[in-house]
C-alpha positions in Angstrom: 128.3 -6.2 56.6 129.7 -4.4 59.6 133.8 -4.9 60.2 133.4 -3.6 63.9 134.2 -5.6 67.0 130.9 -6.1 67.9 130.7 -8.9 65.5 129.9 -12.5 66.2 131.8 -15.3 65.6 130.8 -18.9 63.9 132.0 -22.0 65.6 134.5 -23.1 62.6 134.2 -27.1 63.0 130.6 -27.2 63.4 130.2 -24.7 60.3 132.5 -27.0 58.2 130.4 -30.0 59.3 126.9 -28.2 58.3 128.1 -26.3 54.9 130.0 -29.9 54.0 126.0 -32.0 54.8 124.8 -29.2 52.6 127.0 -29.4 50.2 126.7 -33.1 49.3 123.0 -32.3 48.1 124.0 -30.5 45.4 123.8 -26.6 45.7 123.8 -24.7 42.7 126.0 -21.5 42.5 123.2 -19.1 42.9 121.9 -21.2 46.5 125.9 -21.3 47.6 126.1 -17.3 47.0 122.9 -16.9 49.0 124.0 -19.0 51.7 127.3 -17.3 52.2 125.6 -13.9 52.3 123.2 -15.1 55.0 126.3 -16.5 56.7 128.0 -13.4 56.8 124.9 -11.8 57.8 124.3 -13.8 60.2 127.7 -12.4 62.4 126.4 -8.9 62.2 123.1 -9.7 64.5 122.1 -13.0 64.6 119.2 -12.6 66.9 117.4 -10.7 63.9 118.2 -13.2 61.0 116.0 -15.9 62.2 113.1 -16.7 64.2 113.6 -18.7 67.8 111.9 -21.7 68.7 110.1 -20.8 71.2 112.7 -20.3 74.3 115.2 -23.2 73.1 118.0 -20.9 71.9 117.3 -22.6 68.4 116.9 -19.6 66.0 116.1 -21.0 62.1 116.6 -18.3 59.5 116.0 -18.2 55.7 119.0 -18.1 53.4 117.3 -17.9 49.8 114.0 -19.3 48.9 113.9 -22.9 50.4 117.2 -22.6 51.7 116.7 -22.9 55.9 120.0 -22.7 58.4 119.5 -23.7 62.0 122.1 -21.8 64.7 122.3 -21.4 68.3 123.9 -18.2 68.9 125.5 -18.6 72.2 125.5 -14.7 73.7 127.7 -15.1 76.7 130.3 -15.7 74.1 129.0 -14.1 70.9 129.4 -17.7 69.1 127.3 -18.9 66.5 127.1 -22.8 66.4 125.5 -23.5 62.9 123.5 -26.9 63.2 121.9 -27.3 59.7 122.0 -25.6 56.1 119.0 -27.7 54.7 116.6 -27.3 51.6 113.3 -27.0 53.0 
């Protein structure tokens, strides 16, 4: 993980709001791990950890093995609102 100022930044209330949904289902230790790794992946260069939707600025990316998070990086502002940490 890069430590430069080029980094991103996630939204902190709307992470809380997505990793707290996630949580109630249940993640085991080895999906929580993954999902943090993806998260801090995911400051580095989010344009690469997931695949757009079309031209909506919805990227979804693949934590683990049915583990899906849905962000909007915002560019102008190098912010990265997570919507949704979901099994899939």
């Amino acid at each position: 993980m890069s430590t430069g100022s080029n980094r991103w930044r996630l939204q902190p209330d709307r992470l809380a709001e997505a990793i707290d949904t996630w949580m109630a289902l249940g993640p085991t230790t080895a999906d929580r791990e993954r999902v943090h790794e993806f998260l801090m992946d995911l400051v580095v260069d989010p344009l690469s950890r997931g695949v757009e939707d079309g031209d909506s600025g919805i990227f979804t990316g693949m934590a683990g093995p049915h583990i899906a998070v849905m962000y909007v990086p915002e560019p102008r502002t190098r912010v990265i609102v997570v919507a949704l940490i979901a099994y899939t």
